[in-house]
N, C-alpha and C positions, 0 to 999 in steps of 0.2 A: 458439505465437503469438509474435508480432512485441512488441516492448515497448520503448516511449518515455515519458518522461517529459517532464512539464510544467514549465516554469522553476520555478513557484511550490514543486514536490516535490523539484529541484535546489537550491534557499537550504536549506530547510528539514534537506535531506539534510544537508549540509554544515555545518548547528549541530551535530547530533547526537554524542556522546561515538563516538571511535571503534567501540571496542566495541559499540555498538549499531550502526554503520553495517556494519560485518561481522556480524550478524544480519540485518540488511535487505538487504545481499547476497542471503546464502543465501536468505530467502524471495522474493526474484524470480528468485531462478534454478531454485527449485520452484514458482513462478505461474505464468512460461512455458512450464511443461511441462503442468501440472495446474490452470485455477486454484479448482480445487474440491478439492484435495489434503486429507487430514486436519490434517495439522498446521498449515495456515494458517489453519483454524479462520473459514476466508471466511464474511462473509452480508452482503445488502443492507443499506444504512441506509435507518432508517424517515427516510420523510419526505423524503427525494433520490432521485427516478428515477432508476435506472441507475448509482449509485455503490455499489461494494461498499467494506468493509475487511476487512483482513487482518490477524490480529496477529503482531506482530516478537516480544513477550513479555508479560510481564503488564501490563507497563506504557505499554508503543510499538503504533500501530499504523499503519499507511498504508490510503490509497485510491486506487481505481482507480475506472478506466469502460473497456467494450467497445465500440471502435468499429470494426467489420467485423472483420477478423482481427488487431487489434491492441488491446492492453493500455497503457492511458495511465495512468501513475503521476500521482498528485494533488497528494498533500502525506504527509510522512510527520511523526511525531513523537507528542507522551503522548497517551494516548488519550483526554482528556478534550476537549483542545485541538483535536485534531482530528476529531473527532466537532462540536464546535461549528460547523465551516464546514469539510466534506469536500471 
């Protein structure tokens, strides 16, 4: 699958500690291949049609949406903050 990202998951990306941004890397470059892979640990959020997240680690996680054959990156960062407004 095809995967762009939305301005708002571009700021966001770019607060992020290095270190975490090279984990969020590597899990979009296992989303475009899989995004139902084991290790991103994908499921819908309640309550948002059509927004999944993915976890970076225990503490980070990003979202997406499927729209046709493309993967649109949401917002990435703690997973508290981003589960508030996916």
């Amino acid at each position: 699958m095809k995967i762009k990202a939305y301005v708002r998951f571009e700021r966001c990306y770019q607060d992020l500690p290095k270190s975490i941004q090279k984990k969020v890397d590597m899990q979009i470059k296992i989303l475009a291949n899989d995004f139902r892979h084991p290790s991103l640990h994908t499921k819908k959020i309640k309550g948002s049609e059509g927004i999944w997240e993915v976890r970076v680690d225990i503490f980070y996680r990003l979202t997406f949406e499927i729209i046709e054959d493309t993967i649109f990156l949401r917002v990435v960062g703690n997973h508290d903050e981003v589960l508030k407004s996916p």
